[in-house]
TIFI-122815 format. One record per residue (C-alpha): residue number from 1; residue in three letters; x, z, y. Coordinates in steps of 0.25 Angstrom, whole numbers, plus 5000, padded with zeros to 4 digits. Last residue first. Example, Ala and Ser with C-alpha at 12.3 -4.5 7.8 and 13.67 -1.06 7.14 Angstrom:
2
@resi=2, resn=Ser, c1=5055, c3=5029, c2=4996
@resi=1, resn=Ala, c1=5049, c3=5031, c2=4982
//
This chain:
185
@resi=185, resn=Unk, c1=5381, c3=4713, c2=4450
@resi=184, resn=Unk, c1=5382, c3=4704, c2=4435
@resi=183, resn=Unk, c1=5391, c3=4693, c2=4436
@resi=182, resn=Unk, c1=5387, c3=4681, c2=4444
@resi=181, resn=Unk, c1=5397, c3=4680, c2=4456
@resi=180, resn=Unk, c1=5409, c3=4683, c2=4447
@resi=179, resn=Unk, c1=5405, c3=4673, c2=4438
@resi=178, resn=Unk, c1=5410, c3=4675, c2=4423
@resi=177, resn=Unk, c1=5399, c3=4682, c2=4418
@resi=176, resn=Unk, c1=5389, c3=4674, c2=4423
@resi=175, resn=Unk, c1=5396, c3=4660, c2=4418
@resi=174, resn=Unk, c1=5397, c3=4669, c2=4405
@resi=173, resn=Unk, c1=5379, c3=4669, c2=4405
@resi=172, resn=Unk, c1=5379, c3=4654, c2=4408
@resi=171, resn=Unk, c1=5389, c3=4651, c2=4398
@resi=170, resn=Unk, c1=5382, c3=4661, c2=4386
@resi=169, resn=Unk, c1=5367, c3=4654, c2=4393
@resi=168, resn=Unk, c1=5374, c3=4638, c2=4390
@resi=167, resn=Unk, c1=5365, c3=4632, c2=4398
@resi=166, resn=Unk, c1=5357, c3=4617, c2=4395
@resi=165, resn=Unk, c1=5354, c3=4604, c2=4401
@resi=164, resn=Unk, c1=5345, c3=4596, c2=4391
@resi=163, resn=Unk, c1=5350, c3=4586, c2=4381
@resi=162, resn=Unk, c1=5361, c3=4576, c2=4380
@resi=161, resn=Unk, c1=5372, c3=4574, c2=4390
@resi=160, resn=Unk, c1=5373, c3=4588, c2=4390
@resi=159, resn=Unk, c1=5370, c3=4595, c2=4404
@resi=158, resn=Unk, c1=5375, c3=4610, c2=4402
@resi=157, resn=Unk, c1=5371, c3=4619, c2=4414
@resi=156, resn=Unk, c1=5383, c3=4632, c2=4417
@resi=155, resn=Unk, c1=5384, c3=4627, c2=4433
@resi=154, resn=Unk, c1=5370, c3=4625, c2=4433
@resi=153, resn=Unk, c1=5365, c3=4640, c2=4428
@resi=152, resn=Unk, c1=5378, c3=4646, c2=4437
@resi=151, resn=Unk, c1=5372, c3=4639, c2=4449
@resi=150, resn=Unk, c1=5356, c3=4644, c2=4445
@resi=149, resn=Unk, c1=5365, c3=4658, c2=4443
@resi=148, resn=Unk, c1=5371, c3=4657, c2=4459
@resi=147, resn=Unk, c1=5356, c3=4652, c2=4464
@resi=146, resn=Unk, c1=5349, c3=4664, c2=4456
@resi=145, resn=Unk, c1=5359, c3=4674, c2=4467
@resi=144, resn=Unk, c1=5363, c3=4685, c2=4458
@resi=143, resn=Unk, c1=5361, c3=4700, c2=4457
@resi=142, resn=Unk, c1=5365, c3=4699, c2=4442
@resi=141, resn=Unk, c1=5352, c3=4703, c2=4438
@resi=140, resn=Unk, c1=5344, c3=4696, c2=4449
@resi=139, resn=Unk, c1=5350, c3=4685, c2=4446
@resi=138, resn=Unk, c1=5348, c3=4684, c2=4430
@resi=137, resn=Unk, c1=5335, c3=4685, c2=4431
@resi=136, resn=Unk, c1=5332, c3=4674, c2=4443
@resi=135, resn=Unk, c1=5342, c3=4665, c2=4437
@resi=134, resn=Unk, c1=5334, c3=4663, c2=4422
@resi=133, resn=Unk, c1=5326, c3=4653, c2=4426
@resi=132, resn=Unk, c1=5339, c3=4647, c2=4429
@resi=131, resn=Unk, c1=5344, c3=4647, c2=4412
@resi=130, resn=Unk, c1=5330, c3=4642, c2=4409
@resi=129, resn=Unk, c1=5329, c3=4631, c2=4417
@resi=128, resn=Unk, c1=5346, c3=4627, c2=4414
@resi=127, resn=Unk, c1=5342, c3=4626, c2=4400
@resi=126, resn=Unk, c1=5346, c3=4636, c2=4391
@resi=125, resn=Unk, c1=5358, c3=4635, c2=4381
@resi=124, resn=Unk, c1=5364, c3=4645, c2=4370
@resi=123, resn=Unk, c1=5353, c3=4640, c2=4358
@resi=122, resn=Unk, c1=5354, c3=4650, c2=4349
@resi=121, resn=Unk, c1=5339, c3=4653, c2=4342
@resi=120, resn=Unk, c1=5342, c3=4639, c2=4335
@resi=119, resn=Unk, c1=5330, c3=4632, c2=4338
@resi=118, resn=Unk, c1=5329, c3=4638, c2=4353
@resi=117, resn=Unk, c1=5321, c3=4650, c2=4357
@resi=116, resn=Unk, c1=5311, c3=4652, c2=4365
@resi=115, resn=Unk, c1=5309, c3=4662, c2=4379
@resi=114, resn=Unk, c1=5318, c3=4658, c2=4387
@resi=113, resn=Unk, c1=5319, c3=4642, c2=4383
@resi=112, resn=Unk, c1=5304, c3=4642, c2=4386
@resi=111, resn=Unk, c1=5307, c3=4645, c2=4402
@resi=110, resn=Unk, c1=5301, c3=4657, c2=4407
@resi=109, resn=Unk, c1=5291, c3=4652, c2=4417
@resi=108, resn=Unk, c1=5292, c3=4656, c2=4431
@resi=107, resn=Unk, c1=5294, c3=4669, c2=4438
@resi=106, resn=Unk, c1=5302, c3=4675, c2=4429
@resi=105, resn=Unk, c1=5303, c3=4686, c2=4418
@resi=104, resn=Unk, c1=5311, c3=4685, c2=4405
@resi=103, resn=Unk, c1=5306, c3=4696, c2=4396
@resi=102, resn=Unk, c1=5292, c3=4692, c2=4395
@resi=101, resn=Unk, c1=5296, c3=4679, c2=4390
@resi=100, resn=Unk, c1=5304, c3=4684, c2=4377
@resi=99, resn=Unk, c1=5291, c3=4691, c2=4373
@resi=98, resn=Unk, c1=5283, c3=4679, c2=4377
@resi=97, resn=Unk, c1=5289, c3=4670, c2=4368
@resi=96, resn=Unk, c1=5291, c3=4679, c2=4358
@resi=95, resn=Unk, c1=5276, c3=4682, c2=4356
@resi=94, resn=Unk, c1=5274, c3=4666, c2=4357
@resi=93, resn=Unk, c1=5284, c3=4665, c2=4346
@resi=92, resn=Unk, c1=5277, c3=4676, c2=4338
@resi=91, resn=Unk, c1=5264, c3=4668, c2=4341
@resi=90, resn=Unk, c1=5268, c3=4657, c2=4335
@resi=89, resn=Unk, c1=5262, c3=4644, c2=4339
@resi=88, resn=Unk, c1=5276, c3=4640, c2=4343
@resi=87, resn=Unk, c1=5281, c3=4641, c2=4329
@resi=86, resn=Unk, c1=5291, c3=4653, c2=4327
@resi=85, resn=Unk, c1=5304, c3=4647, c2=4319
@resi=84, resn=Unk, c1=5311, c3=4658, c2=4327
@resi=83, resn=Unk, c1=5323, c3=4649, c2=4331
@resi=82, resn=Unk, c1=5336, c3=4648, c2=4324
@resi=81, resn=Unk, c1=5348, c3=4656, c2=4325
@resi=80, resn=Unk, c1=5349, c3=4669, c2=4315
@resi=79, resn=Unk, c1=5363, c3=4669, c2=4310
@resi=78, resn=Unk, c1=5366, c3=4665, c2=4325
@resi=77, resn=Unk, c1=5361, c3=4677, c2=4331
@resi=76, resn=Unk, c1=5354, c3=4672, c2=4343
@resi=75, resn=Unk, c1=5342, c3=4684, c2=4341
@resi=74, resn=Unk, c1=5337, c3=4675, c2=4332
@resi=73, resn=Unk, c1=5325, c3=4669, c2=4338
@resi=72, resn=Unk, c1=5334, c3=4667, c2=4351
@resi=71, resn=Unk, c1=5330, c3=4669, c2=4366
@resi=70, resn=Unk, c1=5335, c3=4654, c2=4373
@resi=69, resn=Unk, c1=5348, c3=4662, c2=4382
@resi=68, resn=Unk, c1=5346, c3=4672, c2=4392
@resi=67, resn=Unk, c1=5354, c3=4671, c2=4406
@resi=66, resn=Unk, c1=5360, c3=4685, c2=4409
@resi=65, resn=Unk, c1=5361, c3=4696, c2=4420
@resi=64, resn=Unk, c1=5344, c3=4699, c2=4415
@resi=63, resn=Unk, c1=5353, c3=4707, c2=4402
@resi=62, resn=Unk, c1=5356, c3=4703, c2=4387
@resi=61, resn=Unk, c1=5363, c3=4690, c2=4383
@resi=60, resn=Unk, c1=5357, c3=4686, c2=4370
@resi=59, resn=Unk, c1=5365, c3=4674, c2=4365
@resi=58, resn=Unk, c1=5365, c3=4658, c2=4363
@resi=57, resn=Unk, c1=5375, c3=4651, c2=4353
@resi=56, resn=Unk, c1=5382, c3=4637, c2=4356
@resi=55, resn=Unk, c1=5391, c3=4641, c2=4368
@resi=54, resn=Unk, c1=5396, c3=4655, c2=4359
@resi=53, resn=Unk, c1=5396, c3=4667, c2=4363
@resi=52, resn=Unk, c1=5406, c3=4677, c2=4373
@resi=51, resn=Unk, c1=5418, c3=4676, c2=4366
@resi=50, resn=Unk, c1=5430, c3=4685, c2=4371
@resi=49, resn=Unk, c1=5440, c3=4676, c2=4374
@resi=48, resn=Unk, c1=5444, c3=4686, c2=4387
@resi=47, resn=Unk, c1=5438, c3=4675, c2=4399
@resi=46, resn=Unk, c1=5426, c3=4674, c2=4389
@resi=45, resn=Unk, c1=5424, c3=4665, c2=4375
@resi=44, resn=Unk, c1=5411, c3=4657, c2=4373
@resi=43, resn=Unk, c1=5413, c3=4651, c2=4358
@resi=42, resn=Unk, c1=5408, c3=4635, c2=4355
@resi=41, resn=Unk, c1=5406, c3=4644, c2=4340
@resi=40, resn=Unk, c1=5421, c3=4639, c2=4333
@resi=39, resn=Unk, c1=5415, c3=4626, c2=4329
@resi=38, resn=Unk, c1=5411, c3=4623, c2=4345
@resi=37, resn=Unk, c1=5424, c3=4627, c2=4350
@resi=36, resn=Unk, c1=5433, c3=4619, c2=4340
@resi=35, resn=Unk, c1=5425, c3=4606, c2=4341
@resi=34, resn=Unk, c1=5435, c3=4595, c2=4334
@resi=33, resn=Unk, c1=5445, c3=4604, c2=4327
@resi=32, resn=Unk, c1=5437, c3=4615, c2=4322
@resi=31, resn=Unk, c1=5424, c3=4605, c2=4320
@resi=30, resn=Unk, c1=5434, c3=4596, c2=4311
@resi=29, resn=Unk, c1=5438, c3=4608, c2=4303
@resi=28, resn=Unk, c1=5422, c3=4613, c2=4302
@resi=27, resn=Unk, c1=5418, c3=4600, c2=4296
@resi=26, resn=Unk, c1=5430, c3=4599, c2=4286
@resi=25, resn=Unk, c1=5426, c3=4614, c2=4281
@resi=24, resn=Unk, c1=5412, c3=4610, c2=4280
@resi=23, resn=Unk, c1=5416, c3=4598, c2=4272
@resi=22, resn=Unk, c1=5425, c3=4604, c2=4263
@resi=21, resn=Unk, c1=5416, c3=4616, c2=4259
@resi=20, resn=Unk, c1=5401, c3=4613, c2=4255
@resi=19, resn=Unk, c1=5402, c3=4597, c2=4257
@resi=18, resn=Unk, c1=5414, c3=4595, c2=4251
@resi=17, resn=Unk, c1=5415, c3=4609, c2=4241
@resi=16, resn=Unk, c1=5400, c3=4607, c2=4237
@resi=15, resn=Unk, c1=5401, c3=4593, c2=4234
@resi=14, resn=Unk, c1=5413, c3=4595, c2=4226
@resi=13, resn=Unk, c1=5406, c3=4607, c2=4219
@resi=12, resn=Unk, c1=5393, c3=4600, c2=4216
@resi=11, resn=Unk, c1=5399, c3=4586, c2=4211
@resi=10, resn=Unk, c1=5409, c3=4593, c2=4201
@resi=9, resn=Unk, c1=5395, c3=4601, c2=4197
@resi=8, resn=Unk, c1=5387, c3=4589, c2=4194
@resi=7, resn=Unk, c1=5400, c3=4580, c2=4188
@resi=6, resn=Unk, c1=5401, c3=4593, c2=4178
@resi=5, resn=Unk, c1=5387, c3=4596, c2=4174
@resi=4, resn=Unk, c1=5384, c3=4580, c2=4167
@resi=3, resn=Unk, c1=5396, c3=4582, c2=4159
@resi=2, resn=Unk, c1=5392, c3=4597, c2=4155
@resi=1, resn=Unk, c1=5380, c3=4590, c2=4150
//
């Protein structure tokens, strides 16, 4: 019997040892040397090399002065990303909904992407409609004129070759740190 064991358990610690330590290890050597930014978190450093975020990983920013990200279902902790597996018939989702709506007043229709979260809960881009229908907000905090944030929301616009234009909101937000003629009065 013990011949019949001996090839299984050869065969389950090779395997695991390719596939469980030599392949990962491989793949993350090449994606050091080929993609260094992005396997390293695609990182946001300031003028000081302090890190600000990440490119790839949305966060709360606090206060009206600031564009708001897609809300997250796990309060963007990565340990908890996903989305709330609520159905749409839910009437938690609904709740939610109109919980997260009530705090974004306008006059015109708060744009889904406000008010649901993404699959991932993390999602770090908006689409240009939904970062300018934040302008009104955010000008009057800063004591801005919308037209100068509308040109900052443009200048800071993604157009992939593929899929819809997007902003990054960690750039965005930076980009009004950064300006002289956008920091807060």
């Amino acid at each position: 019997m013990l011949n019949s064991i001996r090839p299984a358990i050869t065969t389950l610690a090779f395997m695991t040892l390719l596939t469980g330590v030599a392949y990962p290890l491989a793949v993350t050597g090449v994606a050091q040397v080929a993609f260094p930014d992005q396997a390293a978190g695609s990182l946001v450093r300031d003028d000081a090399g302090q890190v600000r975020g990440s490119r790839l990983i949305a966060q709360a920013f606090d206060g009206d002065q600031w564009f708001q990200p897609r809300p997250s279902a796990g309060s963007y902790a990565t340990v908890a990303s996903g989305a709330s597996n609520l159905s749409a018939g839910n009437p938690k989702l609904f709740a939610r909904i109109e919980q997260t709506s009530a705090g974004l007043a306008g006059d015109t229709p708060v744009p889904m992407q406000l008010v649901t979260t993404s699959g991932s809960g993390l999602d770090p881009q908006l689409s240009p409609e939904a970062a300018a229908w934040q302008i009104p907000r955010i000008a009057q905090a800063r004591g801005l004129a919308e037209a100068e944030l509308l040109r900052l929301v443009e200048a800071y616009t993604e157009r992939p070759l593929f899929g819809p234009a997007v902003v990054n909101v960690l750039a965005l937000n930076l980009a009004l740190v950064d300006n002289p003629s956008t920091s807060s009065q």
